[in-house]
C-alpha positions, 0 to 999 in steps of 0.5 A: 690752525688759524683760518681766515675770513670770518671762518671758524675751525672745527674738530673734525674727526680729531682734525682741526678743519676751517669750515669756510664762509660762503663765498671763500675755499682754500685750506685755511679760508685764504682764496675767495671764490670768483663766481664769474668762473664757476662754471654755470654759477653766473648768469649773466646774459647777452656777452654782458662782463662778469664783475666778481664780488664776495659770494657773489657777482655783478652783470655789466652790461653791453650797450643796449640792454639793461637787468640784473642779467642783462636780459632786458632790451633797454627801452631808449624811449622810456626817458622820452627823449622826444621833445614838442609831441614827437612820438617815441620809437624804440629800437635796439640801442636807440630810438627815433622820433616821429615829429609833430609839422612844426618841429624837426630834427632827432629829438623834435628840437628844431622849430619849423619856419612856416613862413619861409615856405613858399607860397606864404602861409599867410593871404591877403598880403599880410606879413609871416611872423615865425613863432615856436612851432607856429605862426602869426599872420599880420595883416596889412593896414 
């Protein structure tokens, strides 16, 4: 009997048997087993895919969690996506920033213009110059 897949043959009761390597059945070895239809076998959590591998399986998981299972909440904020001291709040599948007064849009980037704001940041007539995420006053001579 030739089996396959690494398995050996045995005698079993004066029959030749192929005694099957993890993860492979069949009559001679031939079929690997798909661990993602076993039932109860995977446990891959939160409608995440099963990818079937030899003697074992892979989790893909959906947007939004993270885990050999899937059954972690992905924490969007751990890359500190928020840039000039914005402050990081993560939510499912995405996170928002809380700006510092000198920096605005989704991740902090924008520099705020002071000096475009009326009445001036600046007193006496001096002139507004914009900086990043500040301003310097000059003033009149």
């Amino acid at each position: 009997m030739v089996c396959f897949n690494g398995s050996p043959c045995v005698e079993n009761a004066n029959v030749a048997v192929c005694d099957c390597t993890p993860g492979y059945t069949g009559k001679q070895c031939e079929t690997n087993i798909d661990d993602c239809q076993v039932p109860f076998a995977h446990q891959c959590q939160n409608n995440a895919g099963c990818m079937d591998g030899l003697n074992n399986y892979t989790c893909q998981c959906l947007s939004g969690w993270e885990g050999p299972f899937c059954e972690k909440e992905k924490n969007e904020c751990e890359s500190s996506p928020c840039n000039n001291g914005g402050i990081c709040s993560d939510h499912f599948d995405s996170f928002t920033c809380s700006c510092p007064v000198n920096f605005t849009g989704p991740t902090c980037n924008t520099d705020v213009d002071e000096c475009q704001g009326q009445p001036s940041p600046c007193y006496n007539g001096a002139s507004c110059s914009n900086t990043f995420g500040s301003f310097l006053c000059s003033c009149a001579l």
